[in-house]
Residue frames relative to the residue before (quaternion, step in Angstrom):
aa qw qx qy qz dx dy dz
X 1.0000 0.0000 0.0000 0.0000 0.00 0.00 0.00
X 0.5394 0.6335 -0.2900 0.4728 3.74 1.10 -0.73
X 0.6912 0.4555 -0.2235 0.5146 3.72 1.14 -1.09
X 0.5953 0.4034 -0.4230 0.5513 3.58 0.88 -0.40
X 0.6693 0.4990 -0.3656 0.4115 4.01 0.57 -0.91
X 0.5087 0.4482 -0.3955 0.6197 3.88 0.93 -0.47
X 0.7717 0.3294 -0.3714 0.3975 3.85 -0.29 -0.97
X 0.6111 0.4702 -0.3439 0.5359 3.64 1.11 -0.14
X 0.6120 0.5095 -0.3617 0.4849 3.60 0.81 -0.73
X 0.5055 0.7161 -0.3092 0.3689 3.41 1.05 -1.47
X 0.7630 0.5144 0.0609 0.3866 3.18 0.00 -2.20
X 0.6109 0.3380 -0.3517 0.6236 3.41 0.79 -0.88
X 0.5489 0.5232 -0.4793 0.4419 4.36 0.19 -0.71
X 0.6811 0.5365 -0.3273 0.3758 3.42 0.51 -1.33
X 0.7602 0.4255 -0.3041 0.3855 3.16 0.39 -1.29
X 0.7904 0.3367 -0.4025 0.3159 3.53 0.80 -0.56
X 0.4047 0.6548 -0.4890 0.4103 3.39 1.40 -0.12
X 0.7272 0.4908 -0.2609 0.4027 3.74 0.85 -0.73
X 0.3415 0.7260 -0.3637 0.4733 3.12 1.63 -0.58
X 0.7278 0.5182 -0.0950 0.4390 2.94 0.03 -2.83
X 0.5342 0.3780 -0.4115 0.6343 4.35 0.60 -0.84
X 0.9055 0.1908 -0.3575 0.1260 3.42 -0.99 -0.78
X 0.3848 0.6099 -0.5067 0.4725 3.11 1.63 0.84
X 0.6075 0.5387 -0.3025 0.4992 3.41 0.57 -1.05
X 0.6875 0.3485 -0.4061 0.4909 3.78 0.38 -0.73
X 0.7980 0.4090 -0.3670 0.2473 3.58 -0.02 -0.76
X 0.3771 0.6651 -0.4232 0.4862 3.17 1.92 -0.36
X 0.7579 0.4105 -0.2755 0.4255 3.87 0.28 -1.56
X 0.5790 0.5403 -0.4691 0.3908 3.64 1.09 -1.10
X 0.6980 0.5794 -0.2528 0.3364 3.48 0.78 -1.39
X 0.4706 0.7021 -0.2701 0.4611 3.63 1.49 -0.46
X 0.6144 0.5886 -0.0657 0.5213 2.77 0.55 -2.20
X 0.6162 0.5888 -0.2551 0.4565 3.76 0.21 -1.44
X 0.6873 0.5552 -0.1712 0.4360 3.61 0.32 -2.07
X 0.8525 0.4096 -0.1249 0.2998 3.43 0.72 -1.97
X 0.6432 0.5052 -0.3454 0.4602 3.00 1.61 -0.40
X 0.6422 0.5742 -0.3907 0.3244 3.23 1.36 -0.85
X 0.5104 0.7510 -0.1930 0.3717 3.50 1.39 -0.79
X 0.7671 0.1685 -0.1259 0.6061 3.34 1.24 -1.21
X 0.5244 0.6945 -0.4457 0.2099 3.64 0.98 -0.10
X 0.5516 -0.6504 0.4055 0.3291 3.70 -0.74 1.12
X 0.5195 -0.3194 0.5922 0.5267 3.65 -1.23 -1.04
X 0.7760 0.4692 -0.2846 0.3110 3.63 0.36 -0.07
X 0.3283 0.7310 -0.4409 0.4043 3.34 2.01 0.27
X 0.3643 -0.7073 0.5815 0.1699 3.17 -1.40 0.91
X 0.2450 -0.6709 0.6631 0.2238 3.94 -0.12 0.69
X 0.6837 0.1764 -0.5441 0.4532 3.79 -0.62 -0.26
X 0.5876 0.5489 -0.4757 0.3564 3.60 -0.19 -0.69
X 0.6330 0.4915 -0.2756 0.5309 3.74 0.97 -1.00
X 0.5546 0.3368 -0.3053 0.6970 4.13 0.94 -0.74
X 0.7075 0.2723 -0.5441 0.3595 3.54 -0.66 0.49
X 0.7649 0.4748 -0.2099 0.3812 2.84 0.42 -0.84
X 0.5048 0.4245 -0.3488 0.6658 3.69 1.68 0.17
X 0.5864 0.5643 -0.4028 0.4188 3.62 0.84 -0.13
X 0.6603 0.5525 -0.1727 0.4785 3.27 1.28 -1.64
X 0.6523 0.5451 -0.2621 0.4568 3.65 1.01 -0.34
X 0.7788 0.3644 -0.1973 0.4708 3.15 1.00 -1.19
X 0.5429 0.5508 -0.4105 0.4831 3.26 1.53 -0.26
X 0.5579 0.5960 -0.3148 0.4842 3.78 0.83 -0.72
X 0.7005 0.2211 -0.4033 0.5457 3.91 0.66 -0.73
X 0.5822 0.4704 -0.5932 0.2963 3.60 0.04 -0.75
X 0.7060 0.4627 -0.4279 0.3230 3.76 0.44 -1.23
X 0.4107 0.7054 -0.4191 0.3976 3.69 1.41 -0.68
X 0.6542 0.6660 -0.1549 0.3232 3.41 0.47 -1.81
X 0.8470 0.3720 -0.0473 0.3767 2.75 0.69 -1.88
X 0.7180 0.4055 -0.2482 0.5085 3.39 1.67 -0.73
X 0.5975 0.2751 -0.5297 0.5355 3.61 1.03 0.93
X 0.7106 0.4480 -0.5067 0.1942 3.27 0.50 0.56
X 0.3824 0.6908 -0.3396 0.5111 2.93 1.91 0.13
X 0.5439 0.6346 -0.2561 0.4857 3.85 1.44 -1.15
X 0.7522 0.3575 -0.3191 0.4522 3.68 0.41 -1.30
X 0.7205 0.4644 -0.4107 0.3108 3.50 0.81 -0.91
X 0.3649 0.6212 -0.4751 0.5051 4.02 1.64 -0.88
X 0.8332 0.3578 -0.2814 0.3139 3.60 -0.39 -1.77
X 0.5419 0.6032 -0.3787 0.4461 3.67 0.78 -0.98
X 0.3654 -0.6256 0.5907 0.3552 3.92 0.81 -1.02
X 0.5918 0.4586 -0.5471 0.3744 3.88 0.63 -0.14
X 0.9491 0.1777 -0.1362 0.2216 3.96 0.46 0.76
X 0.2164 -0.8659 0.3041 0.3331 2.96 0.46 0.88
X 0.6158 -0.4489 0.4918 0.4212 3.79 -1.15 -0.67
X 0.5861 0.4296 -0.3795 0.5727 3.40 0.76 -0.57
X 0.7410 0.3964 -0.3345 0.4266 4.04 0.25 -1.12
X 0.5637 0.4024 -0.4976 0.5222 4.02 1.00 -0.16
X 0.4101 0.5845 -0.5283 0.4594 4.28 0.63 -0.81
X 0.8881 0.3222 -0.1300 0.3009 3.27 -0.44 -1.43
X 0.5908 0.4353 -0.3600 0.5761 3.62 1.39 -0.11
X 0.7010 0.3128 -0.4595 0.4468 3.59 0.53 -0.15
X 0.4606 0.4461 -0.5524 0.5327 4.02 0.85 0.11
X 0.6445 0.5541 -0.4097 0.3312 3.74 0.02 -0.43
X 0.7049 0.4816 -0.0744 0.5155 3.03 0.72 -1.43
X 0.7403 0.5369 -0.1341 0.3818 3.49 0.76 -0.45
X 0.6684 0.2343 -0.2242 0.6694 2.76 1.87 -0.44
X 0.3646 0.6547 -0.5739 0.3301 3.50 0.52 0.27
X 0.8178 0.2009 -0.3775 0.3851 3.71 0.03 -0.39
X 0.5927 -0.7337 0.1794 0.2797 3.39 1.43 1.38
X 0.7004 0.2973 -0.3478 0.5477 3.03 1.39 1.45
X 0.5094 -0.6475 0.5539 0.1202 3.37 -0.46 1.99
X 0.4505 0.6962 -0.4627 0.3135 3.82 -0.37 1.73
X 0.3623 -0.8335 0.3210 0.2663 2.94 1.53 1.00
X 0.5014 0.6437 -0.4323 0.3839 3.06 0.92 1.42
X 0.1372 -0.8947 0.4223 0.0482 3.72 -0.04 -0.14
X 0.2423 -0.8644 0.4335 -0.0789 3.33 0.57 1.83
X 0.6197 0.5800 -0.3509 0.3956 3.93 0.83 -1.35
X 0.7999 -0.3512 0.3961 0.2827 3.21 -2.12 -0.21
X 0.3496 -0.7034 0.5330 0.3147 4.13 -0.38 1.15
X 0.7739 0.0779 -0.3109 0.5462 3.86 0.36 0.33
X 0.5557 -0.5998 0.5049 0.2765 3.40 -1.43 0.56
């Protein structure tokens, strides 16, 4: 019972440490944001600027997600094969196989 309270104790740290990062990032994104906006010519390209904020935020989320996928592997509450098979699940549930996942984050 102690090992499930640590993997809960664990997890809950994570989450706010991730919390605590995605303050810090949006602070720096928001920096970043300011500094470019400050020196950017008449020739800046604003989508180019949204992709590239896209490409960033897509990079931490995957960050996010692949230690949080790590603590649960290392912790033993999952294997790799049992996350494989939940994301086929989940993926086809909205009855189209598109490594995408449209539905509700809790059941």
């Amino acid at each position: 019972m102690s090992d499930a309270f640590d993997a809960i104790g664990g997890i809950a740290d994570l989450f706010w440490t991730v919390s605590t990062n995605n303050k810090i990032s949006d602070l720096n994104r928001e920096v970043d944001r300011l500094k470019q906006t400050a020196c950017s010519s008449a020739n800046s390209d604003p989508l180019q600027n949204q992709i590239d904020e896209l490409r960033a935020a897509n990079g931490e989320l995957r960050l996010y997600v692949s230690t949080l996928l790590r603590v649960l592997q290392d912790k033993g509450i999952v294997t790799r094969d049992d996350l494989l098979k939940l994301v086929e699940q989940l993926d086809a549930e909205d009855g189209c196989r598109d490594q995408s996942y449209e539905g509700d984050l809790l059941p």
